[in-house]
VOKOL-254897 format. One record per residue: x, y, z of N, C-alpha, C in turn. Coordinates in steps of 0.05 Angstrom, whole numbers, plus 5000, padded with zeros to 4 digits. Each point is the difference from the previous one (the first is absolute). Layout:
<sites>
XYZXYZXYZ...
</sites>
This chain:
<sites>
654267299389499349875026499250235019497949925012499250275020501149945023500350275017501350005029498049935013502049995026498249805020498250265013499950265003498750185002497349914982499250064980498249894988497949735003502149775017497949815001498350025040501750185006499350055028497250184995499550284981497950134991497449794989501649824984498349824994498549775023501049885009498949945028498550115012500650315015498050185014497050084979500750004977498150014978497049814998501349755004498449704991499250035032501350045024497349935026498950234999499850264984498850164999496549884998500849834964498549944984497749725026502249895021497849755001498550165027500850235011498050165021497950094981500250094982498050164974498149814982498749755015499149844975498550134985499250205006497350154972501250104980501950034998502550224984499249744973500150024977499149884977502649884989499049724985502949914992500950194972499650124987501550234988502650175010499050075025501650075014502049905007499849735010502449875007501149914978499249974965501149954987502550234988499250205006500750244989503050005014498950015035503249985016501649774998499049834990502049734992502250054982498850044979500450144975502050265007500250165016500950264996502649915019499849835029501949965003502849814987498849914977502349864976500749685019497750025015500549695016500749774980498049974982500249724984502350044974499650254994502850084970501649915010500850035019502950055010500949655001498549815010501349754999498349764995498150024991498049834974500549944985501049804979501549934984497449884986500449994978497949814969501249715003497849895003499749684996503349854985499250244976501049814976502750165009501550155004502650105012502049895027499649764996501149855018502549995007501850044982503450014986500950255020498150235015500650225012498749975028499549765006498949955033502950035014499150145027502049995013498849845023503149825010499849855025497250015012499750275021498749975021496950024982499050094980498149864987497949874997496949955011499449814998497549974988497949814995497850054976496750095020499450194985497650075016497050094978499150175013497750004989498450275004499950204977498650265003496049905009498750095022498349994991498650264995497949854976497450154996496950125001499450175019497449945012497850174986498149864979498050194984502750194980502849924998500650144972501850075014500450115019502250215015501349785016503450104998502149905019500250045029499449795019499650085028501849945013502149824993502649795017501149864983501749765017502549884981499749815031500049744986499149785016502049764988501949895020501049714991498149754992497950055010498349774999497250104986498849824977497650124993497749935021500649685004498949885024499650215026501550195007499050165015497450184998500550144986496750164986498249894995500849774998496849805000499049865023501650025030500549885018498550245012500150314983497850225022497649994991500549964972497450024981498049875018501449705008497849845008499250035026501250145014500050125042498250094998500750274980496450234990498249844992500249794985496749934995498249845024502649855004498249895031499150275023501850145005499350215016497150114997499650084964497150124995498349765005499949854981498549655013499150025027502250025022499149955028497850225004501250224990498250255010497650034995499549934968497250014983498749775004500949825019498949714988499249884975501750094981498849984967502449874984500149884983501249934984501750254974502150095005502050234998502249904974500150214979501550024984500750315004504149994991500250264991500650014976498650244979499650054983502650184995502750055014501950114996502149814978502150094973501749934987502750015008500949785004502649935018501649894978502150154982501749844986503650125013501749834982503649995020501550024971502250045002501350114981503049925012501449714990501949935014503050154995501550175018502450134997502349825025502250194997503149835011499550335020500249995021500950215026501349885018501650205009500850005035498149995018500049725013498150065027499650085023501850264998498850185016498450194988498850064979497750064986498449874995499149775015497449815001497850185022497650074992498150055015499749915018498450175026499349925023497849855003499049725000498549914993497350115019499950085022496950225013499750164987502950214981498350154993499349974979501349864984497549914977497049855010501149775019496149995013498350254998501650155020497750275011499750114966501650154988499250094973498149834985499549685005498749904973497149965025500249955021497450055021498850264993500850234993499550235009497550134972501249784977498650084972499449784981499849785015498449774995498150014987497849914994496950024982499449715008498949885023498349805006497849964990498149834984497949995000498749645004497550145009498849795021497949834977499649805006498149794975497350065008498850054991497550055006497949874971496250025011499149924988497750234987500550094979497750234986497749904978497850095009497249964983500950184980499549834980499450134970497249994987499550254999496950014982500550074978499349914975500549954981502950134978501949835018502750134994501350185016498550095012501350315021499349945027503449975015499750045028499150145010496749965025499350165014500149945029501149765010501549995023501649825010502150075017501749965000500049895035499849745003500349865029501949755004500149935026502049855009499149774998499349834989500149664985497850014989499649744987497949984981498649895019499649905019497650005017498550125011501850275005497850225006498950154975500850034985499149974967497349884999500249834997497749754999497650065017501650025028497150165022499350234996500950184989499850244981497849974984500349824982497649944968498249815017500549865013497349825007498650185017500250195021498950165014498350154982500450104980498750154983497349864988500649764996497349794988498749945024500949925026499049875021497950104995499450315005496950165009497549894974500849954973498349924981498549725007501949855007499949695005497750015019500250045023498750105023497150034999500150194979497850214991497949754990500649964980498749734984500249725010500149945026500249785017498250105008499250205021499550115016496949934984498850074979497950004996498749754979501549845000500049764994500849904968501450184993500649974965503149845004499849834981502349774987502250184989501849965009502350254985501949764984499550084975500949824975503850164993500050265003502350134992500550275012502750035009500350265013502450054996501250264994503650054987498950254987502750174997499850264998499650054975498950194981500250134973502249984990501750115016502950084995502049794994502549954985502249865004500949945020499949895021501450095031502749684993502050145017503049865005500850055026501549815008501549995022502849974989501450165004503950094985501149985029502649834992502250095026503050204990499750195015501850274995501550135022502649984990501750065023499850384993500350165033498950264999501850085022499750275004501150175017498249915030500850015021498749895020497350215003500450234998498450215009498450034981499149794973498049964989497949914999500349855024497949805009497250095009497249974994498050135008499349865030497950195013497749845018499349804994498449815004498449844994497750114991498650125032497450205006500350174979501450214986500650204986498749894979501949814984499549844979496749904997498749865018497449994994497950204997500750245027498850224992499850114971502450014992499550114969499049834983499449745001498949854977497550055008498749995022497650015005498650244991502450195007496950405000502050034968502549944991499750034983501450465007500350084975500650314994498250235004497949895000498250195009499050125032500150225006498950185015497649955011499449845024497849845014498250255009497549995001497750175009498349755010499750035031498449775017497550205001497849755004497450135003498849815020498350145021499749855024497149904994498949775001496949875001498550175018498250174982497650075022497749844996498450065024496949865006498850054970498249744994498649934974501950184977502449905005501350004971500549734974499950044992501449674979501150064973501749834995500850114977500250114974496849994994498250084975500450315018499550125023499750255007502350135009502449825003503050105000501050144975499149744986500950084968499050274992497450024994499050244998501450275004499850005026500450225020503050064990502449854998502250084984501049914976497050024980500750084972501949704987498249815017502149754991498649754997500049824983499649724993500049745018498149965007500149725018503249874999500149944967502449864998502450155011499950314994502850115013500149995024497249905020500650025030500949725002499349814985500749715008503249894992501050184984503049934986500750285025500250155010500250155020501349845024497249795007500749945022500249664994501449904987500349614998500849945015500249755005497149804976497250075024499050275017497550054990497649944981497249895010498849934975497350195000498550014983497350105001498049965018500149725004497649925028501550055027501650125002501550015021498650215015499449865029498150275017503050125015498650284993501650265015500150025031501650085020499750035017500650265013498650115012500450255014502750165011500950104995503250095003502749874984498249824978502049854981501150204987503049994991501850074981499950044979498850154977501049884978501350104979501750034982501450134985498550104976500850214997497650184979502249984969501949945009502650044972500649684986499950034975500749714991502850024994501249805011502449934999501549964982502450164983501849794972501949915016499949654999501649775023501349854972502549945013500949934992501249714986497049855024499949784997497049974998498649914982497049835006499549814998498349905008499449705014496949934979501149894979498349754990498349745012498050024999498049735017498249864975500149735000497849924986499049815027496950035005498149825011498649814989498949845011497649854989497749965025497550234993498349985010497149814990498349915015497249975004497250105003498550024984497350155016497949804982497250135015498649904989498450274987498349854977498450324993497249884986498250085000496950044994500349954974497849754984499250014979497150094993499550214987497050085002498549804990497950005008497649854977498950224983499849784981497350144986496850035000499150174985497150025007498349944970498649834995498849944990497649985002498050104985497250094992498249884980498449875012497849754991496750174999500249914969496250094992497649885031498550165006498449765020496150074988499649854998497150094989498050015026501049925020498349975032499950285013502750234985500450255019499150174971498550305018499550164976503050134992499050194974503150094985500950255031499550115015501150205011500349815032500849784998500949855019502249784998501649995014502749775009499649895017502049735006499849775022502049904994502050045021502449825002499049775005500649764980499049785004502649805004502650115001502949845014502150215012500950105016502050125016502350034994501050204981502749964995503450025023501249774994501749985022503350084986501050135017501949974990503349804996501049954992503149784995501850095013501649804998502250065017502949874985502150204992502749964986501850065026501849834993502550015009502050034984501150295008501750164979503149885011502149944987503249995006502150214987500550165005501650234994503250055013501750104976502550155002499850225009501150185017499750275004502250075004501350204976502650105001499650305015502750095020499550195013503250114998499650324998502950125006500650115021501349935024499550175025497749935010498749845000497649995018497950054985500450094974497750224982499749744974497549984997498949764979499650134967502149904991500650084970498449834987499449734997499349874984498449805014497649884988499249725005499549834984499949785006499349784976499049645006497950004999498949774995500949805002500249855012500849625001496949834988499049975020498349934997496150085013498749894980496950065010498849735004499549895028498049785003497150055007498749954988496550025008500149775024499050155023498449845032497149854989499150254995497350035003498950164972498749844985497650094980497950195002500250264983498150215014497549814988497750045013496850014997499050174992498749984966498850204991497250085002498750255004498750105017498850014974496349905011498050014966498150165012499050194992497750165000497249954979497849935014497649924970499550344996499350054973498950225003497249984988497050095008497949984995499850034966498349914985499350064975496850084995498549915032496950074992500550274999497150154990499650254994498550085027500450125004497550115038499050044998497349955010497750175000500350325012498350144975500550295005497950125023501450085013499150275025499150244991498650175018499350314997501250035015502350224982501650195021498550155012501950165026497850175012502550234999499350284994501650205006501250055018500149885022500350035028502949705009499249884985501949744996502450094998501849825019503750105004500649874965502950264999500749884972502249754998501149944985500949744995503250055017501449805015502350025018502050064965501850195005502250054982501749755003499949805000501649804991498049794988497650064987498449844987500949944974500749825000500449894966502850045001502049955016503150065005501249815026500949894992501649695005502949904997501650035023503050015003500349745016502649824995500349925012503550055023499849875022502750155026502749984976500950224999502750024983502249915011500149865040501449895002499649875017500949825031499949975016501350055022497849975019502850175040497450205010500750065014497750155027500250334988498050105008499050214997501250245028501450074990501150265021498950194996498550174984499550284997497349964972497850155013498350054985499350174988498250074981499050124985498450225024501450394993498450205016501250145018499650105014501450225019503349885012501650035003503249885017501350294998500449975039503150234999498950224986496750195001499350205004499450044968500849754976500250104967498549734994498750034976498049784983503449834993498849675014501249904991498749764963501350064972498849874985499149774993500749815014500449784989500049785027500549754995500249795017503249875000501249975027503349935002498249715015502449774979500549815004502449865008501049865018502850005017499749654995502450024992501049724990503150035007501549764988503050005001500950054969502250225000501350074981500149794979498950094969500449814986497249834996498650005013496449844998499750174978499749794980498250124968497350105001500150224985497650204993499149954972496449905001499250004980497950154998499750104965497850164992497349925013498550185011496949945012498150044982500150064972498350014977501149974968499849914981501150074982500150304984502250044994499750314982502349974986501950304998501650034982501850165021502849995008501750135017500750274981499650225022499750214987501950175015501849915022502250105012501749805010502849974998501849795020502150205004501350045022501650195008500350045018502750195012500750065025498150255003498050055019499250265006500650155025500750085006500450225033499349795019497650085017499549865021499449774992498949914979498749734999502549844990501950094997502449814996498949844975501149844992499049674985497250074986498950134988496950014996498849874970499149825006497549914967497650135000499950054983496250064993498949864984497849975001499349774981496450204992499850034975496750184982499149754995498249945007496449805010498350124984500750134984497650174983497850125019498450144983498050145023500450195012503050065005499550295021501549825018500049785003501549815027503150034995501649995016502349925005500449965032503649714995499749965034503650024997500850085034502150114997501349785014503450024998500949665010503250095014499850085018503050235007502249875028501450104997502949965020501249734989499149884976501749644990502550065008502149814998501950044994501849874971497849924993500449984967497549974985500350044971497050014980500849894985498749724993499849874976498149994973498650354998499650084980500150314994499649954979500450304978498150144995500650284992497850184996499549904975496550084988498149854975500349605000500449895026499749734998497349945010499449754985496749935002500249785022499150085026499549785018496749945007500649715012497749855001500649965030496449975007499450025032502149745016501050045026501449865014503849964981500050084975502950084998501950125021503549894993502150125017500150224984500050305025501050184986502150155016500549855024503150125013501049765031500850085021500549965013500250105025497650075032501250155018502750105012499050205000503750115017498550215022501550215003500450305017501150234985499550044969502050164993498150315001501350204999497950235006499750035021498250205008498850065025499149825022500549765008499549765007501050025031499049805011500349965035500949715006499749804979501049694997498349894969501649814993498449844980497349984996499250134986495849945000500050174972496949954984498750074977498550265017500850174982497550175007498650024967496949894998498049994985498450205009499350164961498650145005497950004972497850035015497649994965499350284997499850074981499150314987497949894982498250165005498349984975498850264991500450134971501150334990501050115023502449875001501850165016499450075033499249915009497550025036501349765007501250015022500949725013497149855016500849855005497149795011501249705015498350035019501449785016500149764987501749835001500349724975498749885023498949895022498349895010497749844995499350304984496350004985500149884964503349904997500449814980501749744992501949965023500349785015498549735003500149844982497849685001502049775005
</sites>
């Protein structure tokens, strides 16, 4: 039995402990323990036969493993348990669990060795582990953030698509499908309070993404074929740069734009369904005429051109067009095929005279327009250098057909001419067919006059969508003008 000296030390000991809440429960387990408090008159369950009188049944508790007090009532510890959780609750406004292990261990003591029930409060207040319910985006399996309900969650991921949606309203396309690449989830996860992100934070990083931003400011007569260039970069890397940005998109003077392509952590899938219309050529057909001599023609019907109405899918990643695909083709309008008589009399022969102009270099050489759309740039001097050829400006995608029959003797990406066909006309002739943004034929393929052999684009050295055509004949460019019918 210990003296009453001893339980007086012990006393001054324990309000030591409830001035000191930081002091660790180790500590206080250690001095529990050392002062022989519980040996001394704790008795085993099952040793009943050796209870004395004053006696009565209580309860060791356990907090996370370690002995912190001796409680008559278990009902008490659960009576703080639950004070603290509302307390955090009120504070966090959040829905509060503690993640702390509370088990009791029933023994026989004298109660005057029952704990002070504050200071077990203050001790189990002091090393608690609260955590708050919260709601975290999961991209494909792995938490990347961590916010306060799934509503702001939600305004989180829909903010991210809003700008696509927008984008493709905005210019009149049907938005059939929109949702991320990715697995995306909405999880509810109870967390340490001080886990919780921004909101703002959180979008920032889905948006720029890990990479190291380099802004570049819009100067006078810049665009993005001359952005690109100038820093060694791809239309497409300026357009996945800056999404959902698009190609026809006019630049503006002191505009923003990011020179770095982003690894995000979220991307934004779109399928559209667009409309256009597009040009069906005519053909030209050529009738014997016995009324015209052989070194003479007469359009004797006007060839007109048709009119299709194209329906298309257009899959896009970020704003950036991966794929397209066909629905449907309706004919408007029936092209009109264009008949030429060509003479069969023989001429009456002339005396040349030495002095007589010689024959125009496109005599006996006959092309027809390889596409349609207005003429921006001619054949001859531009911007101080021989320009080769004739630029035709259409809308991205207007089909390009062969202007003579021959044999394609180049299809390929080249430097400036981006997209380039050639097509050998025999003779020394060839005509050149540049900036497409696709070619629907191959080098050694045998095409026939008015064939598809690609599609307008801007790729290369380009300023907007247009053909630049060019005729060579042994290698000497020549204005296609003077062969043009």
């Amino acid at each position: 039995m210990l003296g009453k000296n001893w339980f007086e030390i012990l006393d001054k000991l324990y309000n030591w402990v409830r001035l000191r809440r930081n002091i660790v429960i180790a500590l206080s387990v250690i001095f529990l323990i050392s002062a022989g408090v519980f040996s001394v008159k704790a008795l085993a369950v099952n040793n009943e036969s050796s209870l004395e009188d004053d006696m009565t049944e209580a309860f060791f508790t356990y907090f996370d493993g370690q002995k912190i007090g001796l409680v008559k009532d278990k009902g008490d510890i659960e009576k703080v348990l639950e004070g603290i959780k509302r307390g955090f609750e009120s504070l966090y406004n959040m829905e509060v669990t503690l993640e702390n292990d509370i088990d009791f261990e029933r023994v026989y003591v004298d109660e005057q060795y029952l704990s002070d029930p504050e200071v077990l409060e203050s001790l189990i207040q002091s090393n608690v582990s609260p955590r708050v319910k919260c709601a975290v985006i999961q991209v494909n399996g792995e938490n990347l953030a961590v916010l306060k309900d799934s509503e702001t969650a939600r305004f989180i991921l829909d903010s991210l698509l809003q700008p696509f949606k927008e984008k493709i309203e905005s210019k009149g396309g049907s938005l059939e499908e929109i949702d991320f690449e990715e697995d995306v989830n909405i999880k509810d996860l109870f967390v340490r309070y001080e886990e919780l992100e921004d909101p703002d934070e959180v979008v920032q990083r889905f948006t720029q993404g890990n990479t190291e931003k380099r802004i570049y400011i819009v100067e006078k007569g810049d665009n993005i074929w001359t952005i690109a260039q100038k820093h060694d970069m791809t239309v497409k890397d300026i357009l996945e740069a800056n999404a959902p940005m698009e190609e026809s998109d006019i630049l503006q003077i002191g505009q923003e734009l990011n020179l770095n392509v982003p690894e995000l952590p979220l991307n934004v899938i779109t399928v559209e369904k667009v409309e256009h219309t597009k040009s069906i050529p005519f053909e030209t057909e050529t009738k014997k005429s016995d009324d015209l001599y052989t070194n003479q023609t007469k359009v004797a019907q006007e060839g007109k051109e048709g009119e299709c109405q194209i329906v298309e899918k257009v899959y896009k990643r970020n704003g950036v067009e991966t794929e397209r695909e066909t629905i449907s083709e309706t004919v408007k309008k029936e092209p009109v095929k264009k008949i030429v008589l060509v003479g069969t009399k023989k001429p009456p022969k002339k005396v040349s005279s030495s002095r007589s102009g010689s024959s125009s270099s496109s005599s006996g050489i006959s092309m027809s327009w390889p596409t349609r759309g207005r003429i921006t740039s001619r054949f001859g001097r531009r911007w101080g250098r021989m320009h080769k050829g004739l630029d035709i400006a259409n809308d991205r995608g207007t089909p390009i057909y062969a202007a003579r029959s021959g044999t394609v003797c180049y299809s390929g990406y080249n430097g400036g001419y981006g997209n380039l066909v050639r097509i050998d006309h025999g003779s020394g002739i060839e005509t050149y067919y540049a900036h497409l943004s696709s070619r629907s034929v191959k080098k050694g393929q045998k095409v026939k006059k008015g064939q598809l052999i690609g599609y307008m684009g801007n790729t290369g050295n380009s300023t907007g969508p247009h053909l630049h055509f060019e005729v060579r004949i042994n290698g000497t460019p020549k204005n296609p003008l003077n062969y043009l019918k």
